[in-house]
C-alpha positions in Angstrom: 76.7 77.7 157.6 78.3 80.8 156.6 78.2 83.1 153.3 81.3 83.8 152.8 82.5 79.7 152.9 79.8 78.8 151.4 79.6 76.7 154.5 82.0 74.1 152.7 84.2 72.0 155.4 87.4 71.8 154.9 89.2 69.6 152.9 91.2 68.3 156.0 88.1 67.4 157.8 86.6 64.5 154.8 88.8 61.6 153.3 88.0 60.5 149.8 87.0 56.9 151.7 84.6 58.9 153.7 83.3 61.8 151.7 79.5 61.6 151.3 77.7 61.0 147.5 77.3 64.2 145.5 73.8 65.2 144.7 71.9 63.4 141.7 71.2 66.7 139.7 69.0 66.9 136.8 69.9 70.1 135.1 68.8 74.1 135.8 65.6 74.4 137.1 65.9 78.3 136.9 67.9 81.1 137.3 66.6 84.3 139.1 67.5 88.1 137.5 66.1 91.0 139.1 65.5 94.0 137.0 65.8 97.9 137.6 63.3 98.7 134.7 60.8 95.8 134.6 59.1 97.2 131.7 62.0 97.1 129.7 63.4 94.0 130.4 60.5 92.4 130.0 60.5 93.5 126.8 64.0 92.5 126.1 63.6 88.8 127.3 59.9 88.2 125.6 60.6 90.2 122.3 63.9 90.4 121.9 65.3 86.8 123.6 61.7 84.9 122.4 61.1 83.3 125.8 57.5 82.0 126.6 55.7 83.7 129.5 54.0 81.3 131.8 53.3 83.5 134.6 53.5 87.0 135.3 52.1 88.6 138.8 52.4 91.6 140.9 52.9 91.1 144.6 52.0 94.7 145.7 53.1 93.5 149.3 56.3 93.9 147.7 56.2 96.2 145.4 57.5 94.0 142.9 56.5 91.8 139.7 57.5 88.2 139.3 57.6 87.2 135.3 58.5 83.3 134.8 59.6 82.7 131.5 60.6 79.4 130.1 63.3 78.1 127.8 62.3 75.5 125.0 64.1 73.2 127.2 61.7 73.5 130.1 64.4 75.5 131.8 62.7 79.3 133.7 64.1 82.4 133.7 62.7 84.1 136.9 62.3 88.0 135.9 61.5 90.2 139.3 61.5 93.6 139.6 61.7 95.4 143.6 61.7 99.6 144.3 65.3 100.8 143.9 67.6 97.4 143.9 71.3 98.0 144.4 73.5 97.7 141.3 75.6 94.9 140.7 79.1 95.1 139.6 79.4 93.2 136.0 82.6 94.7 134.9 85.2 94.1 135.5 84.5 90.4 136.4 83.9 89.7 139.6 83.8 87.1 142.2 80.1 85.3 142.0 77.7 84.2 139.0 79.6 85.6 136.2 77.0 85.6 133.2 73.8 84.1 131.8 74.8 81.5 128.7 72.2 80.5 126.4 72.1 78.0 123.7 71.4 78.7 120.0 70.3 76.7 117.2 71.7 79.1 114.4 74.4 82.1 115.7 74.4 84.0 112.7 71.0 83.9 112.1 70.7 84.9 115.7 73.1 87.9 115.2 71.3 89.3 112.5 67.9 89.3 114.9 69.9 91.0 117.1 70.4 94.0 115.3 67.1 94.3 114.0 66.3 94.9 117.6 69.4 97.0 117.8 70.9 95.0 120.3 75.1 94.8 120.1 76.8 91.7 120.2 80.6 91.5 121.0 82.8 89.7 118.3 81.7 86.1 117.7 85.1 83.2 118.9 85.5 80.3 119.1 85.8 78.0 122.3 89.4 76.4 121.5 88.3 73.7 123.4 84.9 72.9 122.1 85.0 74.3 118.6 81.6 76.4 119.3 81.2 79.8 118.4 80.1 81.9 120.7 79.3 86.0 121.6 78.0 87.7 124.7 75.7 90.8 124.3 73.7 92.4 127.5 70.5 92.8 129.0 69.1 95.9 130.2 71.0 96.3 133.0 74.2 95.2 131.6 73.8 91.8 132.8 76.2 89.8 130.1 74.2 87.4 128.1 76.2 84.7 126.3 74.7 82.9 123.3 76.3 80.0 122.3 76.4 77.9 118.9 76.6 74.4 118.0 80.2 73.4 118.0 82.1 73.1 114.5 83.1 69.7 113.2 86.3 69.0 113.8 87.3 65.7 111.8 
């Protein structure tokens, strides 16, 4: 397996009669960020974000700190934190994961939170597809963050 292929085959070399079953998945287990200021993000995802901490250790073998945070959905955010990590391109977009989206129960009432913490959020839209309003703000590190609303009624 390579990185670049994502060690795919190629479509040539499976016919739809022959193609193996796709994986029974049961939703995000977690999703791993590492941070340049741990303190801070830390911060940011406990205080600002309101996620639950149900670990937090420091592996000094590694110099680094491992924070699991969970989701009210039993979904983890895995927060580390290693000596001088290399930055990561957000902007513009790039090939790879392209951005952290989180559900909320109230947008506006998120929003306003938001700036109490002094946190900027882009314009709220609207998914023309799903009718959901929706923003993207970032984390410490500029990772973008999108919160997303219950979709509008559309009768």
């Amino acid at each position: 397996m390579t990185h670049g292929d994502g060690g795919w085959p190629s479509p040539s070399s499976q016919t739809a009669l022959h193609a193996p079953p796709a994986l029974q998945l049961s939703g995000i287990h977690h999703v791993a960020i590492i941070a340049s200021d741990y303190a801070r993000s830390r911060r940011f995802y406990t205080e600002v974000l309101g996620l639950q901490v149900v670990s937090e250790v420091y592996r000094a073998e590694r110099q680094s700190h491992k924070l699991d945070l969970q989701l009210p959905d039993g979904a983890q955010i895995e927060l580390f934190s290693f000596p001088r990590p290399p930055a990561r391109a957000s902007y513009p977009e790039a090939c790879g994961l392209r951005h952290l989206a989180l559900r909320v129960a109230d947008l506006d009432a998120s929003l306003k939170v938001l700036v109490l913490h002094g946190v900027a959020a882009e314009p709220v839209r609207l998914d023309p597809l799903t009718g959901a309003p929706f923003t993207f703000i970032a984390d410490p590190d500029g990772l973008p963050i999108e919160l997303v609303g219950p979709a509008e009624r559309r009768d």
